[in-house]
N, C-alpha and C positions, 0 to 999 in steps of 0.2 A: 504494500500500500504506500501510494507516497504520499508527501507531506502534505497538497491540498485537501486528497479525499479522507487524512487521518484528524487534518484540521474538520474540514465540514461534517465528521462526525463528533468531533467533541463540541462543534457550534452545536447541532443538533443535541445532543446530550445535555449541553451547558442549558439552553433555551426550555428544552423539555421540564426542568424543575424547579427554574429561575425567573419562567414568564409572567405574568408581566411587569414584576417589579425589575428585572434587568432580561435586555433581551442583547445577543450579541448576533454579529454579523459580519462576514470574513471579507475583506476588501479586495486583498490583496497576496500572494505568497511571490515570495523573489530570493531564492537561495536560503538561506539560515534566516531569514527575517517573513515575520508576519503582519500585517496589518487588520486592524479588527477595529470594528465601532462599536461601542455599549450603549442603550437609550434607556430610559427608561426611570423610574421613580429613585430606586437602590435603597428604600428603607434606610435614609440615613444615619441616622442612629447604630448603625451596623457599624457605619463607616464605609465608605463606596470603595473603598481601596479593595477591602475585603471581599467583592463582589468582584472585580473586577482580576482580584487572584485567587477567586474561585476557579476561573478558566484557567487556572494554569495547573491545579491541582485536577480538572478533568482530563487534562490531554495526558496529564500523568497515570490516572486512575484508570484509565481506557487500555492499557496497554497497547497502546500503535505504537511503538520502537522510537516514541520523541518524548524528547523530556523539551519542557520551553521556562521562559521565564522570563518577567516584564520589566523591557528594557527601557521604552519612556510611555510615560501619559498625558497627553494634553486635554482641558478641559474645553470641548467645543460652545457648552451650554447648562443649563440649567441641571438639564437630564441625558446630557451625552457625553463622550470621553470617545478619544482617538486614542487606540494603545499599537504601542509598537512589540510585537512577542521576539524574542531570540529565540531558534531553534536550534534544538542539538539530538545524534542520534543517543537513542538510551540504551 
């Protein structure tokens, strides 16, 4: 499996328990790097950080042979975040 279709399964996975207080969306795959958009409420109170490296403990938990982990995050809005994933094989 390669890295897009291991990414768009951990989107699908992330989405399926997180809707619709964080919903993610895969932008982008380009070598060791990922791009990904979060919208959504985030239960702030959680802390949105922690939602947002929720995804990263999915793509872990899923077993596809990638470990990632979040390299920057930009804040677009209220309710959205641009995150940059690093990719590595596990």
């Amino acid at each position: 499996m390669g890295a897009r279709e291991a990414l768009e399964r951990a989107v699908e996975e992330y989405n399926r328990y997180r809707r619709p207080e964080a919903v993610a969306r895969l932008l982008r795959v380009e070598g060791d790097e990922a791009l990904l958009e979060f919208t959504g409420s985030f239960c702030e109170t959680c802390g949105v950080y922690d939602w947002l490296e929720d995804f990263v403990y999915e793509v872990r938990g899923l077993n596809l042979g990638l470990d990632a982990e979040i390299e920057a995050c930009r804040r677009l809005s209220d309710d959205a975040f641009l995150v940059k994933i690093r990719l590595r094989q596990a």
